[in-house]
SEMAR-411788 format. One record per atom (N, C-alpha, C): residue in one letter; chain; atom name; x, y, z. Coordinates in nm, 4 decimals. Atoms other than C-alpha are relative to their C-alpha. Layout:
% SEMAR-411788
{"a" "A" "CA" {X Y Z}}
...
This chain:
% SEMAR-411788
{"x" "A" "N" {0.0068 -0.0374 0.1405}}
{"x" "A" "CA" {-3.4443 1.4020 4.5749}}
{"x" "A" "C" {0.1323 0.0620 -0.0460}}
{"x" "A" "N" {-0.1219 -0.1010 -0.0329}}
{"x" "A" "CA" {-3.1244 1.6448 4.6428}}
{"x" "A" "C" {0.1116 -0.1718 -0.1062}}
{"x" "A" "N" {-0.1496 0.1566 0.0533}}
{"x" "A" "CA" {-2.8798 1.2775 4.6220}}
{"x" "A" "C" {-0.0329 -0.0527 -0.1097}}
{"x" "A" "N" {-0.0162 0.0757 0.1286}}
{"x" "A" "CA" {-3.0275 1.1066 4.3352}}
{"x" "A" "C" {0.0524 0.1009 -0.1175}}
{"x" "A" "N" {-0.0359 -0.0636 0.1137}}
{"x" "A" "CA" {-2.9792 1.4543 4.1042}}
{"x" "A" "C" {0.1416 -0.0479 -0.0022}}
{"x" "A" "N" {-0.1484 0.0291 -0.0355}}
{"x" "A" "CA" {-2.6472 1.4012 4.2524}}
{"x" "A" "C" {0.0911 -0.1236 -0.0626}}
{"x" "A" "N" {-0.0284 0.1536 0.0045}}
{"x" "A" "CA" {-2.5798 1.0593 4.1994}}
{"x" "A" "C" {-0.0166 0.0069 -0.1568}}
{"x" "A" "N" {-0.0517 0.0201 0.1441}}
{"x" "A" "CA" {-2.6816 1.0645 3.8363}}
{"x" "A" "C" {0.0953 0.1319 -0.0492}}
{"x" "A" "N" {-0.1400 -0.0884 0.0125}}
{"x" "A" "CA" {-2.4270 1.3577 3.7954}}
{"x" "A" "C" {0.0916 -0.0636 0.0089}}
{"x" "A" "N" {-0.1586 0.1305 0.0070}}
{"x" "A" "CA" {-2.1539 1.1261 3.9245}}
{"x" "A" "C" {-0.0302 -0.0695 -0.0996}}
{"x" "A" "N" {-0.0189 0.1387 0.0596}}
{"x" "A" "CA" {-2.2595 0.8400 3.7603}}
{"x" "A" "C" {0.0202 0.0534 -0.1776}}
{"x" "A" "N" {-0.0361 -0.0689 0.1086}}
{"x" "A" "CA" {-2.2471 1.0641 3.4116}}
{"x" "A" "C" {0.0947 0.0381 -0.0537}}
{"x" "A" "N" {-0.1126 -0.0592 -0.0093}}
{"x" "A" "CA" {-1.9410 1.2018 3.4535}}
{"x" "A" "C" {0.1040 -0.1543 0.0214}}
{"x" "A" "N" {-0.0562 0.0901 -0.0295}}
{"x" "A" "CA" {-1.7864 0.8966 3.5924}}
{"x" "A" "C" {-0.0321 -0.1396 -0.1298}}
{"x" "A" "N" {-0.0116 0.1206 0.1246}}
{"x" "A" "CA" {-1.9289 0.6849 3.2655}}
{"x" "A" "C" {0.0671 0.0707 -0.1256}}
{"x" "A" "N" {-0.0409 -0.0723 0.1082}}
{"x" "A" "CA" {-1.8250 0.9251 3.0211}}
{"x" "A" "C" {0.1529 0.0044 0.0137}}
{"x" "A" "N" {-0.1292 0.0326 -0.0034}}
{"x" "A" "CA" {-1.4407 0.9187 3.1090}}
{"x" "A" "C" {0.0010 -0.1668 -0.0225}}
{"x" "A" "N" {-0.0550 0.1006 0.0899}}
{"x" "A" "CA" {-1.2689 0.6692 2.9267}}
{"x" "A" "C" {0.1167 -0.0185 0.0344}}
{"x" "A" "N" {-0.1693 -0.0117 -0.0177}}
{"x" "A" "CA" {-0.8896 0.5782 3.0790}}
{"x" "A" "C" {0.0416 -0.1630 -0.1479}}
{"x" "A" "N" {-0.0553 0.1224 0.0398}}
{"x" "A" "CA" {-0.6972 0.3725 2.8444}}
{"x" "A" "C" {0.1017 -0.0008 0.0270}}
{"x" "A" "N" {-0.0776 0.0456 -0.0248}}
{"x" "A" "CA" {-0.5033 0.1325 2.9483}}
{"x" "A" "C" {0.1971 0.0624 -0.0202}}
{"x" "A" "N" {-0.1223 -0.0454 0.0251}}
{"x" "A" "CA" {-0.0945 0.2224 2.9697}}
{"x" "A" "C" {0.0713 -0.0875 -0.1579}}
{"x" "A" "N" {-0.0194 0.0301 0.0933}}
{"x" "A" "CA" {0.1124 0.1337 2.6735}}
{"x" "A" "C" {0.1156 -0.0984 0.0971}}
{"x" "A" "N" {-0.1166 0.1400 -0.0493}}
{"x" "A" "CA" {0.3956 -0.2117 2.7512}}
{"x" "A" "C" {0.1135 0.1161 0.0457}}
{"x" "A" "N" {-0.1367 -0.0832 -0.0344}}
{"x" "A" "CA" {0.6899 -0.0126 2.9310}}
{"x" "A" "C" {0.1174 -0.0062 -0.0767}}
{"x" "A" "N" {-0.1188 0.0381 0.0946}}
{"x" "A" "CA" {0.9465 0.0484 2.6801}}
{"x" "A" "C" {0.1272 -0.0512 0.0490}}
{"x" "A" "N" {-0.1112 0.0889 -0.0507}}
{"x" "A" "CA" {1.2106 -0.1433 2.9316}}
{"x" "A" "C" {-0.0533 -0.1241 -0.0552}}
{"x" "A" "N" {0.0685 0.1395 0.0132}}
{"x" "A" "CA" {1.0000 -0.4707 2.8428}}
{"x" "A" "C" {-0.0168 0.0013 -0.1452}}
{"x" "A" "N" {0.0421 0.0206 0.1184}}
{"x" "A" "CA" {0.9603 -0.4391 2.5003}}
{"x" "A" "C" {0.1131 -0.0798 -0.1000}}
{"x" "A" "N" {-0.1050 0.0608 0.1061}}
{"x" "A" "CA" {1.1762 -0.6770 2.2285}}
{"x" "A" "C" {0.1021 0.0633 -0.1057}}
{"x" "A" "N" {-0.0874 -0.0806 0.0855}}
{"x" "A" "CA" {1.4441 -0.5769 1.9928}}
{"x" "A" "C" {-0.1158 0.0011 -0.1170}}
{"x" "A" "N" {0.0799 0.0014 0.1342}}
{"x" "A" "CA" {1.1771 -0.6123 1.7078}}
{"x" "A" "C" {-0.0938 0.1209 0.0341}}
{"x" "A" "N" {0.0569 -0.0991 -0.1183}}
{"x" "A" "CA" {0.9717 -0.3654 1.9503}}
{"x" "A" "C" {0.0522 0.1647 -0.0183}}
{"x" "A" "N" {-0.1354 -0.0757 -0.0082}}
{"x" "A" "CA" {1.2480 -0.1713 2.0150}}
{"x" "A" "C" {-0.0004 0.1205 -0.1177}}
{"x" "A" "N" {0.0016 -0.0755 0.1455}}
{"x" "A" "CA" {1.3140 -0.1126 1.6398}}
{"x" "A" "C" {-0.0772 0.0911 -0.0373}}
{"x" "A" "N" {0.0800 -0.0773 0.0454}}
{"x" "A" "CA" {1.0089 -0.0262 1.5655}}
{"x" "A" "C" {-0.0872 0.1450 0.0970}}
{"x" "A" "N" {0.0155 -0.0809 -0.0768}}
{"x" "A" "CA" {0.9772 0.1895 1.8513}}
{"x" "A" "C" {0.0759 0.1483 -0.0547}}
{"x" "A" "N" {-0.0489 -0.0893 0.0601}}
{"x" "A" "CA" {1.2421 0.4118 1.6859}}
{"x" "A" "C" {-0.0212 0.0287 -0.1872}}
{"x" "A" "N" {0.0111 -0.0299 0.1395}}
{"x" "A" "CA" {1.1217 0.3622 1.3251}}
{"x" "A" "C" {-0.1596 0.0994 0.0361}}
{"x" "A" "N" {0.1060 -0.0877 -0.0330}}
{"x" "A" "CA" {0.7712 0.5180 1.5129}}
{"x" "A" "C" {0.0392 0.1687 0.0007}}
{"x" "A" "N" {-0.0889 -0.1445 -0.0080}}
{"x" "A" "CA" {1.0200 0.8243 1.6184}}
{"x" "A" "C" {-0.0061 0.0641 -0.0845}}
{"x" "A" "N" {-0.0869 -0.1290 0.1098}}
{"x" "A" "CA" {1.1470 0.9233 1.3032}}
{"x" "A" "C" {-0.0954 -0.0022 -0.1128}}
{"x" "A" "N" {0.1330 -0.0274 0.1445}}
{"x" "A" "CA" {0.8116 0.8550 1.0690}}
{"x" "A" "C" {-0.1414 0.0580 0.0407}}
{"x" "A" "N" {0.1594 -0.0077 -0.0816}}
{"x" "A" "CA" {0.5270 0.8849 1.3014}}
{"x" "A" "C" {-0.0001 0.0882 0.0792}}
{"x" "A" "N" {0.0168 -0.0858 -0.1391}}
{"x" "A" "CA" {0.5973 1.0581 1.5937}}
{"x" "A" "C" {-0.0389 0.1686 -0.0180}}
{"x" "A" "N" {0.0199 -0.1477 0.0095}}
{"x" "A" "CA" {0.5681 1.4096 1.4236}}
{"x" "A" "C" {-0.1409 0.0842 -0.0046}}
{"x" "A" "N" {0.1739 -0.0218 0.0072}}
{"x" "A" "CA" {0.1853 1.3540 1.3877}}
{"x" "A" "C" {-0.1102 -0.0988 0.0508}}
{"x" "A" "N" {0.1012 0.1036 -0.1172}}
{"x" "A" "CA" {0.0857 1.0666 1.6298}}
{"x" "A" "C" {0.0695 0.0441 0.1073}}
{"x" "A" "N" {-0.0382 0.0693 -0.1051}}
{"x" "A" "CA" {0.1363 1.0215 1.9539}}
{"x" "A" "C" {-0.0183 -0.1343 0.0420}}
{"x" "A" "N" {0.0085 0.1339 -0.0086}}
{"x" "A" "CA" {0.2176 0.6837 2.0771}}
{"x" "A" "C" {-0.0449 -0.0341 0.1479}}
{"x" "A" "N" {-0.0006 0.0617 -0.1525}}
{"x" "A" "CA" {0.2081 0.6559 2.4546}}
{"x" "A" "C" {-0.0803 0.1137 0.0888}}
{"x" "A" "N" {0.0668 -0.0650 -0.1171}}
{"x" "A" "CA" {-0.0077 0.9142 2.5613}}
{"x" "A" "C" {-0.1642 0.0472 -0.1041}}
{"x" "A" "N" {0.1507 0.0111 0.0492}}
{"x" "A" "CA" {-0.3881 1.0145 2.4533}}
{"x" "A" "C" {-0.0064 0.1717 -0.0252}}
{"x" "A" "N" {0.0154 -0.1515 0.0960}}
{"x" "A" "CA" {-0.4773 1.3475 2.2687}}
{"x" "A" "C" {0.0320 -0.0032 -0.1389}}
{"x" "A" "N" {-0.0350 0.0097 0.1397}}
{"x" "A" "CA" {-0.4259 1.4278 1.8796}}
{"x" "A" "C" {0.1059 0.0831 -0.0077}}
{"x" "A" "N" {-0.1147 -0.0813 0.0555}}
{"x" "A" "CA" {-0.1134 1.5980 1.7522}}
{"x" "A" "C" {-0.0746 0.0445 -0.1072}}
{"x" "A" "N" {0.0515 -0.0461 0.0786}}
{"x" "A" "CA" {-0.1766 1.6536 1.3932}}
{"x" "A" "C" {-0.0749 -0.1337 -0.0420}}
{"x" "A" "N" {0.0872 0.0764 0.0868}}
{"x" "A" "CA" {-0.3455 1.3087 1.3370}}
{"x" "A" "C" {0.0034 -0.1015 0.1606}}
{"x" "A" "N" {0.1129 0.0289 -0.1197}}
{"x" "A" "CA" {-0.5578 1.0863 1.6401}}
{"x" "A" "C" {0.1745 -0.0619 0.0737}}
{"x" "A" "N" {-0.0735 0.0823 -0.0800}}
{"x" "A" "CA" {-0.3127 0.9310 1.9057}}
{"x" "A" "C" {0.0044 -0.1691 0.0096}}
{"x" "A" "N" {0.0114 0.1636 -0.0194}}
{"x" "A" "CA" {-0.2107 0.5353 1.8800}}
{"x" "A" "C" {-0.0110 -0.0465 0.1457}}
{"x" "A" "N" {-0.0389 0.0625 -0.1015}}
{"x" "A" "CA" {-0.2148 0.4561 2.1872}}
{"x" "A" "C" {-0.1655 -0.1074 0.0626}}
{"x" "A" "N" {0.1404 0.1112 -0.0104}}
{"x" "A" "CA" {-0.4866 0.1606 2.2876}}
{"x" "A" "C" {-0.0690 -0.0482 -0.1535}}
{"x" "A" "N" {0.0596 0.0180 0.1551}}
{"x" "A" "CA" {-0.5723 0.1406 1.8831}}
{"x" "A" "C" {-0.0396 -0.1349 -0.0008}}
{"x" "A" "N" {0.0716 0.1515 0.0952}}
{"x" "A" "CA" {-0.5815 -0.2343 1.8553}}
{"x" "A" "C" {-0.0516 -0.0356 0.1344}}
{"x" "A" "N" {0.0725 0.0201 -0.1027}}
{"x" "A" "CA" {-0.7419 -0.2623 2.1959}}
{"x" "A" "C" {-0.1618 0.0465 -0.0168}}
{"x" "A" "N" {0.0823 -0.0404 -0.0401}}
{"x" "A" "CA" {-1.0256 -0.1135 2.0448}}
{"x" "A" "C" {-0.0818 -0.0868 -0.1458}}
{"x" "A" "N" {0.0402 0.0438 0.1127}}
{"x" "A" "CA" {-1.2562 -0.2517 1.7510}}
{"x" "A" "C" {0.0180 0.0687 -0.1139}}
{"x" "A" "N" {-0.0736 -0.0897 0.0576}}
{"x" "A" "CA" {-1.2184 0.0177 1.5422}}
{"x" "A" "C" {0.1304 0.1045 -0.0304}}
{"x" "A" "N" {-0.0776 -0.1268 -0.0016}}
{"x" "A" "CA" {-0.9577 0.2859 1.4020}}
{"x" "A" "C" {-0.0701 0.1318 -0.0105}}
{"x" "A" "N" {0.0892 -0.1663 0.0136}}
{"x" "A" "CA" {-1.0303 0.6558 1.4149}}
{"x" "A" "C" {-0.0750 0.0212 -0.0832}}
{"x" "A" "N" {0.0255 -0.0503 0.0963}}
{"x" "A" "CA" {-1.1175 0.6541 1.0935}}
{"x" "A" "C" {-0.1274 -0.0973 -0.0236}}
{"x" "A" "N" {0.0881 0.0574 -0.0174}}
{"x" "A" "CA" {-1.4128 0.3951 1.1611}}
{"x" "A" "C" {0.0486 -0.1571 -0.0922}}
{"x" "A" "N" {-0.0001 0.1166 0.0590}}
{"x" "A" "CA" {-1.2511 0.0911 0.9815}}
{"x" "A" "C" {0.1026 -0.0740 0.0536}}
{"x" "A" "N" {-0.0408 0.0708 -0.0789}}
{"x" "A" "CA" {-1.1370 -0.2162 1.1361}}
{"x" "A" "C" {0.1336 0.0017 0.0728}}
{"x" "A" "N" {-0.1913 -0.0081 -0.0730}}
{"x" "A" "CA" {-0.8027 -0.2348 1.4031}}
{"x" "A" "C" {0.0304 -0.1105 -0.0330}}
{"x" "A" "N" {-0.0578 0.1410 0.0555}}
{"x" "A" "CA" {-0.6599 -0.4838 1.1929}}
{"x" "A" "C" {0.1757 0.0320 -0.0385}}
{"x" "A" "N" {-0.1281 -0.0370 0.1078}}
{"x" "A" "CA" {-0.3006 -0.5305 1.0543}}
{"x" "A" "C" {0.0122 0.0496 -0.1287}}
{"x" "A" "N" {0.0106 -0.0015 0.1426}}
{"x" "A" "CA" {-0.4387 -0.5298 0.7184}}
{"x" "A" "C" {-0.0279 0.1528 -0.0066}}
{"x" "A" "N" {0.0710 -0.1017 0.0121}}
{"x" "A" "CA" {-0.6216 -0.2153 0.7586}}
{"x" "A" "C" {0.1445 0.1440 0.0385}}
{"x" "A" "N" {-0.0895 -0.0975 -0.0197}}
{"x" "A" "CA" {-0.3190 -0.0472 0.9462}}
{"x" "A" "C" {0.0974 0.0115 -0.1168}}
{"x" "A" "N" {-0.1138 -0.0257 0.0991}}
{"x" "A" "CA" {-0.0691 -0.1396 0.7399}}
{"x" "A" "C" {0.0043 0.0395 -0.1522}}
{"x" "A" "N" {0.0787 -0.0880 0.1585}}
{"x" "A" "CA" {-0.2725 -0.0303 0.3865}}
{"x" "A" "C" {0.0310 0.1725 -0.0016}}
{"x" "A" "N" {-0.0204 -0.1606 -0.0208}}
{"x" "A" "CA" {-0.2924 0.3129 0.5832}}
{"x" "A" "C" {0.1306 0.0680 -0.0224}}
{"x" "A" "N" {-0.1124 -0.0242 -0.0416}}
{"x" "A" "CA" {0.0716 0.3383 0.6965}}
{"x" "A" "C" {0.0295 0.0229 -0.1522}}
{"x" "A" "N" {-0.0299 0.0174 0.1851}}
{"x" "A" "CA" {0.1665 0.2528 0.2782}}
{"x" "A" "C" {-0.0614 0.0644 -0.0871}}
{"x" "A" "N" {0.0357 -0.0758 0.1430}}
{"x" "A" "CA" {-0.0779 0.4060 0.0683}}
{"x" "A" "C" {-0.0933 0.1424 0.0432}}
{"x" "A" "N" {0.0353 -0.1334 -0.0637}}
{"x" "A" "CA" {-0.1947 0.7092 0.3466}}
{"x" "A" "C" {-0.1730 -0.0319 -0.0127}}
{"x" "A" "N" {0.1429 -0.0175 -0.0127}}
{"x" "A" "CA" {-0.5463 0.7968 0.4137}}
{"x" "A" "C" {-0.0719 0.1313 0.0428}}
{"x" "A" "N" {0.0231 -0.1150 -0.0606}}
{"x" "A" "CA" {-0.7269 1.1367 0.4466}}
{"x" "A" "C" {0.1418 0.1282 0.0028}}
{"x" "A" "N" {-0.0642 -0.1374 0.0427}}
{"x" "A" "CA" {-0.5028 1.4137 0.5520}}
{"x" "A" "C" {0.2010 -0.0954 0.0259}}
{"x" "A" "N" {-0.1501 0.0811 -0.0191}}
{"x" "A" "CA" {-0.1922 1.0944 0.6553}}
{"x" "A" "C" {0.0646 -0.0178 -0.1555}}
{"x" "A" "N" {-0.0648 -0.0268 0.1455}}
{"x" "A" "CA" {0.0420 1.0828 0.3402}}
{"x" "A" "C" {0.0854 -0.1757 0.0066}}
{"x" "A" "N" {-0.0587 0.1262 0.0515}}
{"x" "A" "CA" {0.1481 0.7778 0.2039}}
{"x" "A" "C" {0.1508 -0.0290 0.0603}}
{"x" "A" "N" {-0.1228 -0.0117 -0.0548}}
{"x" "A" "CA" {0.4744 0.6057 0.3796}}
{"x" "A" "C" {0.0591 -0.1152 -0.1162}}
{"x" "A" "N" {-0.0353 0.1027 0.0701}}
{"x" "A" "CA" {0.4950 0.3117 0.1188}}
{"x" "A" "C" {0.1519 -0.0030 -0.0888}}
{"x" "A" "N" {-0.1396 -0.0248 0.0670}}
{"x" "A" "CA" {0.8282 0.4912 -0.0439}}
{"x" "A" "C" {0.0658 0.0039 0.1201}}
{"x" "A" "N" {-0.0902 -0.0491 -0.1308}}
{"x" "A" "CA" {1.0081 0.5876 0.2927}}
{"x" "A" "C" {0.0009 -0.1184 0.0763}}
{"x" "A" "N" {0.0331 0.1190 -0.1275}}
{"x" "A" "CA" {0.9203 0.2658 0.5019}}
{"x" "A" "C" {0.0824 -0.1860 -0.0613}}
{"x" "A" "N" {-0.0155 0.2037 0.0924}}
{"x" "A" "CA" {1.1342 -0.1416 0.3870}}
{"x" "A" "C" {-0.0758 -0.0426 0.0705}}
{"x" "A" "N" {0.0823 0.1441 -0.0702}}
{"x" "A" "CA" {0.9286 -0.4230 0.4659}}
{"x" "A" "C" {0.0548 -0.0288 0.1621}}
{"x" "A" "N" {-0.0506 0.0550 -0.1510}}
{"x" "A" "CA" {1.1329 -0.4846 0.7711}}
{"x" "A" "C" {-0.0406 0.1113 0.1233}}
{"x" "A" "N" {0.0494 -0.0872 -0.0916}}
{"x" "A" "CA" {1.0738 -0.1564 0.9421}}
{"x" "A" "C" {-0.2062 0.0489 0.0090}}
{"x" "A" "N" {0.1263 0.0467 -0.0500}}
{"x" "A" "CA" {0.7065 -0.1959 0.8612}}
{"x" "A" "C" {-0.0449 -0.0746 0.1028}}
{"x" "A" "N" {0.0306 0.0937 -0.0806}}
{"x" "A" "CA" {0.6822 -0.5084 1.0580}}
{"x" "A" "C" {0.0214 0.0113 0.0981}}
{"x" "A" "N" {-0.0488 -0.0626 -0.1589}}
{"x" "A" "CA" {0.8883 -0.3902 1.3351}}
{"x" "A" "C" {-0.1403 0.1281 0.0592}}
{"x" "A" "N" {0.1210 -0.1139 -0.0612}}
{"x" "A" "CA" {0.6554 -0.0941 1.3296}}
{"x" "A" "C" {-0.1128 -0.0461 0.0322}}
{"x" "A" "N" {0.1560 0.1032 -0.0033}}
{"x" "A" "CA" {0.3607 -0.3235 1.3265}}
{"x" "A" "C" {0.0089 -0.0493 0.1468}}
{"x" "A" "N" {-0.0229 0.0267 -0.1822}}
{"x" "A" "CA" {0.4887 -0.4838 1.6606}}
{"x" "A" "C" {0.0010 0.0648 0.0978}}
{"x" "A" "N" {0.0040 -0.1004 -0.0698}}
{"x" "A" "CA" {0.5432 -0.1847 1.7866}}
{"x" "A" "C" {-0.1383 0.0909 0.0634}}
{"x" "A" "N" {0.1495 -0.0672 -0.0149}}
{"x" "A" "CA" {0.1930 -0.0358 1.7645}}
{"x" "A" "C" {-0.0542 -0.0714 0.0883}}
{"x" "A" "N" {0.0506 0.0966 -0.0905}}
{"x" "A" "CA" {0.0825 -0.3630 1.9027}}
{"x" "A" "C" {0.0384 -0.0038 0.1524}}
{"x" "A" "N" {-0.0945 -0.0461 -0.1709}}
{"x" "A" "CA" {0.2504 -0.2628 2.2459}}
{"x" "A" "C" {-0.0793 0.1183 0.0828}}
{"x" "A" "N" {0.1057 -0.0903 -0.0264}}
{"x" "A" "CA" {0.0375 0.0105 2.2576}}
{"x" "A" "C" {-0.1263 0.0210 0.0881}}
């Protein structure tokens, strides 16, 4: 009786952790990658994290489009990210002035690495 309490203890503990996957090694990643690896730096990075799991001031990207949803319960899509990224959502602030089309897209690839 002792081992099964036991056993569903492990097995509880052991379903409830969640590892996600590592993010693409930023040696392997493309100049389009790349880019947007440093356009993540200097817009994002102050309130995501990209490559590791916990919240800063807003949820961590890392596994995002690996998952069906975003934090915010609506689809891991491009469409959906890139609406957010541009016209903000909740307590994220609009990037649609600060961000060209090109470093969007880069950034878009970039996430996708994730």
């Amino acid at each position: 009786m002792m081992r099964v309490g036991v056993l569903l203890v492990v097995v509880s503990v052991l379903g409830g952790c969640k590892s996600v996957a590592p993010a693409k090694p930023l040696s392997e990643l493309n100049a389009q990658q790349l880019h947007g690896h440093a356009v993540f730096q200097a817009k994002c990075g102050m309130c995501h994290y990209d490559r590791e799991t916990g919240s800063l001031h807003g949820p961590a990207l890392l596994g995002m489009y690996r998952k069906t949803e975003l934090p915010s319960g609506a689809a891991a899509t491009d469409e959906r990210v890139s609406a957010t990224i541009l016209h903000g959502r909740g307590m994220m602030p609009a990037m649609g002035n600060a961000m060209d089309p090109q470093d969007l897209d880069d950034l878009m690839a970039y996430l996708h690495t994730l």
